[in-house]
C-alpha positions as CSV (number, residue, x, y, z in Angstrom):
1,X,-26.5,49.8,2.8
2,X,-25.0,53.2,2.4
3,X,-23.0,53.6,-0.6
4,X,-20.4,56.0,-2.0
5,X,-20.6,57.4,-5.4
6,X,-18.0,57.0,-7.8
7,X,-16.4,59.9,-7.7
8,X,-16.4,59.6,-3.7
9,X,-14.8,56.1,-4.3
10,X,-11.9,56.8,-6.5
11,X,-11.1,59.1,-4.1
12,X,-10.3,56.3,-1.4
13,X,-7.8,54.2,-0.8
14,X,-8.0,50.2,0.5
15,X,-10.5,48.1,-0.6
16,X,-13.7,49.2,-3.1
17,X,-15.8,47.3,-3.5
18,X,-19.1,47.6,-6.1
19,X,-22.1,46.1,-5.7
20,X,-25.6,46.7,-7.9
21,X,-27.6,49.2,-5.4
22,X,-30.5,48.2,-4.3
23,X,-31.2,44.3,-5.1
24,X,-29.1,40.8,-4.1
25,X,-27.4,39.9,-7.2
26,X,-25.9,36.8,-6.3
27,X,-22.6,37.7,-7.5
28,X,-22.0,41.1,-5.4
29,X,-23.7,38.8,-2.4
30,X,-21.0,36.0,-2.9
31,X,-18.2,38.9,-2.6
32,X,-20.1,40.1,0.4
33,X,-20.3,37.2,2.1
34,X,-16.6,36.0,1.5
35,X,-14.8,39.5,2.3
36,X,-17.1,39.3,5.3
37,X,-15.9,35.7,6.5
38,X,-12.5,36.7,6.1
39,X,-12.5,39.9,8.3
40,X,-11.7,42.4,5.2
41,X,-13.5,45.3,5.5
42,X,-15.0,46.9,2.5
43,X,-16.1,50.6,1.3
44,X,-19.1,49.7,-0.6
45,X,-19.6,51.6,-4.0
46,X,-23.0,52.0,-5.8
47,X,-23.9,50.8,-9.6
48,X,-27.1,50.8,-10.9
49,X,-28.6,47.9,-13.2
50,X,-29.3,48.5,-16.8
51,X,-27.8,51.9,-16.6
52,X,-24.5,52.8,-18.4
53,X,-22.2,53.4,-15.3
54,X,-20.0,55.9,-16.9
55,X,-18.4,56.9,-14.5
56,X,-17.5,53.3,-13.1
57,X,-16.3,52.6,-17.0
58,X,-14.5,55.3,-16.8
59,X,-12.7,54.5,-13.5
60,X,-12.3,50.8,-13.9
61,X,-13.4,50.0,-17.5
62,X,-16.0,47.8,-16.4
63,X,-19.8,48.5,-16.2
64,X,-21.1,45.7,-14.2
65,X,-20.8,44.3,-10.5
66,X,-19.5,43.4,-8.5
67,X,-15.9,44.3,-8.9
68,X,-13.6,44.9,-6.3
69,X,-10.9,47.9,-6.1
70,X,-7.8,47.8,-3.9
71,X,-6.2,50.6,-3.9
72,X,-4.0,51.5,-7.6
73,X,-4.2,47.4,-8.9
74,X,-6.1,46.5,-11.7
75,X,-9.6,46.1,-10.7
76,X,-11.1,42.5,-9.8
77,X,-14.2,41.0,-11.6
78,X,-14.5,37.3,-11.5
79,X,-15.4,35.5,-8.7
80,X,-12.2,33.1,-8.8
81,X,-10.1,36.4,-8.6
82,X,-12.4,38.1,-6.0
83,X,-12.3,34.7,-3.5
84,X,-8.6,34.7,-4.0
85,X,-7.9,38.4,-2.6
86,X,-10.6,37.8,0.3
87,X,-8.2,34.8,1.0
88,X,-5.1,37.1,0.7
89,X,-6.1,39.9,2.9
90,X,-8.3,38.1,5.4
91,X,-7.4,36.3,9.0
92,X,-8.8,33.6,10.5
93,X,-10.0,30.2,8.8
94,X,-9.4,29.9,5.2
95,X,-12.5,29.2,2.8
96,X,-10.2,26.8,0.9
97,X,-9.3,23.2,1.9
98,X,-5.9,22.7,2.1
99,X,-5.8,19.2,0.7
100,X,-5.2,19.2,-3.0
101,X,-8.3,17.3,-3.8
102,X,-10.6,18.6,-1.3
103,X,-9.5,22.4,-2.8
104,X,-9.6,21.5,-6.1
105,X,-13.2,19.8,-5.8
106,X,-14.4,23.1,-3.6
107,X,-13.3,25.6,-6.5
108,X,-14.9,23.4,-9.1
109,X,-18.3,23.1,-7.3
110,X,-18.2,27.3,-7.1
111,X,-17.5,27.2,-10.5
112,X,-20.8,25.5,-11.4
113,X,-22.3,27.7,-9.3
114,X,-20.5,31.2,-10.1
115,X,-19.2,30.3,-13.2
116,X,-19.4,31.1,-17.0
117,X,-22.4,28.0,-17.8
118,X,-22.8,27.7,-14.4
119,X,-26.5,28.1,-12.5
120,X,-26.5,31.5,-12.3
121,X,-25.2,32.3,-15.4
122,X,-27.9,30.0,-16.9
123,X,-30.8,31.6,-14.6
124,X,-29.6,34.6,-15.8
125,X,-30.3,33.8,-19.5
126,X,-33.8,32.4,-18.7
127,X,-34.6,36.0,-16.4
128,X,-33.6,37.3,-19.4
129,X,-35.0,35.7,-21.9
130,X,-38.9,37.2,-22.3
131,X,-37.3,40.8,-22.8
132,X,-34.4,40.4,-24.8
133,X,-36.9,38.2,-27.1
134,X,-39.0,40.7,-27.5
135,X,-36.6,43.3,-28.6
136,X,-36.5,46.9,-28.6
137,X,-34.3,47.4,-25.9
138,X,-30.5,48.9,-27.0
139,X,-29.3,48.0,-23.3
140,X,-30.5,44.6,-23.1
141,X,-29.1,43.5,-26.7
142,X,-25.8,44.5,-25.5
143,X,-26.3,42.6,-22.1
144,X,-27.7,39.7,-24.7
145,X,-24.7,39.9,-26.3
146,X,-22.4,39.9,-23.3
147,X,-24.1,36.6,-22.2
148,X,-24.7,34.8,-25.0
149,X,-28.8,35.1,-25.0
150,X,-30.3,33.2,-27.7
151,X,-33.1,30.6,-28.0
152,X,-30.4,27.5,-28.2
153,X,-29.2,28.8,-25.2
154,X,-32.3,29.5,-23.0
155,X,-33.6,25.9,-24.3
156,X,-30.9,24.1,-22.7
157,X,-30.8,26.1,-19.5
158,X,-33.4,24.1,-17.5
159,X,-31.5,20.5,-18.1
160,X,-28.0,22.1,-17.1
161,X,-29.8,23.9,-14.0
162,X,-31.0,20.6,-12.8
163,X,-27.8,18.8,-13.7
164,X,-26.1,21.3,-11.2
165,X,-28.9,21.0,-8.7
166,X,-28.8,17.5,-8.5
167,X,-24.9,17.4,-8.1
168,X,-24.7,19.6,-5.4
169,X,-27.8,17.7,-3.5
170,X,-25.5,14.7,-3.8
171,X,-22.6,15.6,-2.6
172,X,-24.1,17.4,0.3
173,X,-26.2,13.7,0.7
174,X,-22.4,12.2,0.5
175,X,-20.8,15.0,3.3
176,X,-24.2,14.1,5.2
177,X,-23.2,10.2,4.9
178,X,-19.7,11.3,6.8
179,X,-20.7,13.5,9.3
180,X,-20.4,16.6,7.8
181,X,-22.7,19.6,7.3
182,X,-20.8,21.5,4.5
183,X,-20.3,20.6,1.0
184,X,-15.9,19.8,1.3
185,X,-14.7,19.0,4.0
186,X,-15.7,19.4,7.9
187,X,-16.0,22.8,7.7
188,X,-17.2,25.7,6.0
189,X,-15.7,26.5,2.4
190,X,-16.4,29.1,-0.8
191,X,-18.7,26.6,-1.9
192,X,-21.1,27.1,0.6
193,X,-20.8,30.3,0.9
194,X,-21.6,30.5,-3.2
195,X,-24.2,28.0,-3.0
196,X,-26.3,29.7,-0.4
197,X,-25.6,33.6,-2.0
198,X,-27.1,31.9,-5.6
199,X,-29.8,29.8,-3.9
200,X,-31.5,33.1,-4.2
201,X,-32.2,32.2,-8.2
202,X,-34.0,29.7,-7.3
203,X,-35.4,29.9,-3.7
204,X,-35.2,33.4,-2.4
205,X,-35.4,33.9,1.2
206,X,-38.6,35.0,2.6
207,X,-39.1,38.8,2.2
208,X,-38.9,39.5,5.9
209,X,-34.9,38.7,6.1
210,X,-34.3,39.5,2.5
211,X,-36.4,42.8,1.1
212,X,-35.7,42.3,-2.7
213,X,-38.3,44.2,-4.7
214,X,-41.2,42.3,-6.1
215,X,-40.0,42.2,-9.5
216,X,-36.8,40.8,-8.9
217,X,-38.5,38.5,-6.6
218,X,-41.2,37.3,-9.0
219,X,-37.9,36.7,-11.2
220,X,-36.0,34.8,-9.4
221,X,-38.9,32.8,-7.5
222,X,-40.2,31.8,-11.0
223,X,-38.7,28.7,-12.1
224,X,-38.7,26.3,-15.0
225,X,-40.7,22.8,-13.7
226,X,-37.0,20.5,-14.6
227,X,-35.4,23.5,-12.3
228,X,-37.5,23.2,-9.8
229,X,-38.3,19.8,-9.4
230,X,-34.3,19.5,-9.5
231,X,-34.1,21.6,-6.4
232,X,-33.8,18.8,-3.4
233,X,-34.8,20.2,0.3
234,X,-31.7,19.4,1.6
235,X,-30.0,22.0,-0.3
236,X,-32.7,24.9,1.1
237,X,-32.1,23.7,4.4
238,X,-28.5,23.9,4.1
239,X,-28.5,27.5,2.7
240,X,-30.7,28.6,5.3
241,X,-28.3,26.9,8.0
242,X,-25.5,28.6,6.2
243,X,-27.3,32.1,6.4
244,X,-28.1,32.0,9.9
245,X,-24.8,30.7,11.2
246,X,-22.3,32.2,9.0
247,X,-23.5,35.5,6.7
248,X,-26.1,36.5,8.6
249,X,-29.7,38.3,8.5
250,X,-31.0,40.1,7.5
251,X,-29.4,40.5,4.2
252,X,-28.3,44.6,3.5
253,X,-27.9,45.6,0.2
């Protein structure tokens, strides 16, 4: 992907939007993928992990991605907020249900997937947790800080991992049951779209459709055994469908 710098960015007007150069975080991915559903094109802008990002603090106070710029409002970090301009500026079908229920159950399932205690926020910790253990590194205390890395926390990761893994597996066993191949619904939501993007935490995609670097790969590919056990087929088989038919490959980052 070719990426502007910041100062070419701020520059620009329409959307910005900044992803970690380089490597698939899930949560620039998600953004990718749902900006990319709804028809709203993007000018990708580069940050680079564990570095301080000055110049991105300086322009819109925040040194992580991804976060998305349109042009003078506030900038947008969270994935609710991010999902919910891709809805407002994009054509076609929406990525929300709209019945009440079937919206309010697609939001929550994205929520334990994108959200603050959710899967990737707990496979964060445990990536995490052999360095920031071992100390000595000013960047990753802050970043152990930000995401509250301790050893209570990396203990109960694995159990809330599964717990997600396994709801997800059945409700896509329930859709299954009715006839349907998504998650809500008879067609394709945000959940899926979330689910698939942070199926890479667990299950990467093979390296010739997604060419992470080793490292990362070794990271994410190396999960707990209450994780992984937790991790049903169905659900690989329906983020590769999901891939294929509606972000497509390979992935570009």
């Amino acid at each position: 992907m070719q990426y502007l710098s910041v100062a070419e960015a701020r520059g620009l007007s329409g959307l910005r939007l900044v992803l970690t150069a380089g490597v698939p975080g899930p949560w620039g991915e998600a953004a990718k993928a749902v900006f990319g559903f709804c028809k709203v094109p993007f000018a990708p802008v580069a940050q680079q992990a564990m570095a301080p990002n000055d110049e991105l603090v300086a322009w819109t106070g925040h040194r992580n991605a991804p976060i998305a710029c349109l042009d003078d409002a506030p900038p947008l970090t969270g994935w609710h907020e991010i999902l919910l301009l891709a809805e407002e500026l994009g054509q076609g079908p929406s990525l929300l249900p709209a019945d009440p229920a079937e919206r309010a159950l697609c939001l929550g399932l994205c929520l334990e997937v994108a959200g603050r205690d959710g899967l990737g926020w707990n496979r964060r910790l445990q990536i995490m947790a052999a360095p920031v253990m071992a100390g000595g590194n000013p960047a990753l205390d802050e970043l152990a800080r930000t995401y509250g890395v301790t050893r209570e926390t990396i203990a109960r990761a694995p159990a809330r991992n599964a717990a997600i893994l396994l709801g997800l597996a059945s409700q896509l066993q329930k859709q299954a049951n009715a006839g349907s191949g998504y998650l809500v619904g008879s067609a394709l939501s945000a959940a899926d779209l979330y689910w698939a993007c942070f199926s890479m935490m667990v299950a990467p995609l093979p390296q010739a459709v997604n060419p992470m670097p080793d490292w990362l790969r070794t990271s994410y590919a190396d999960c707990d055994p209450v994780t992984a056990a937790a991790l049903d087929p169905l659900l690989i088989a329906h983020r590769d469908r999901i891939y294929a038919e509606h972000i497509g490959l390979p992935l570009d980052y």
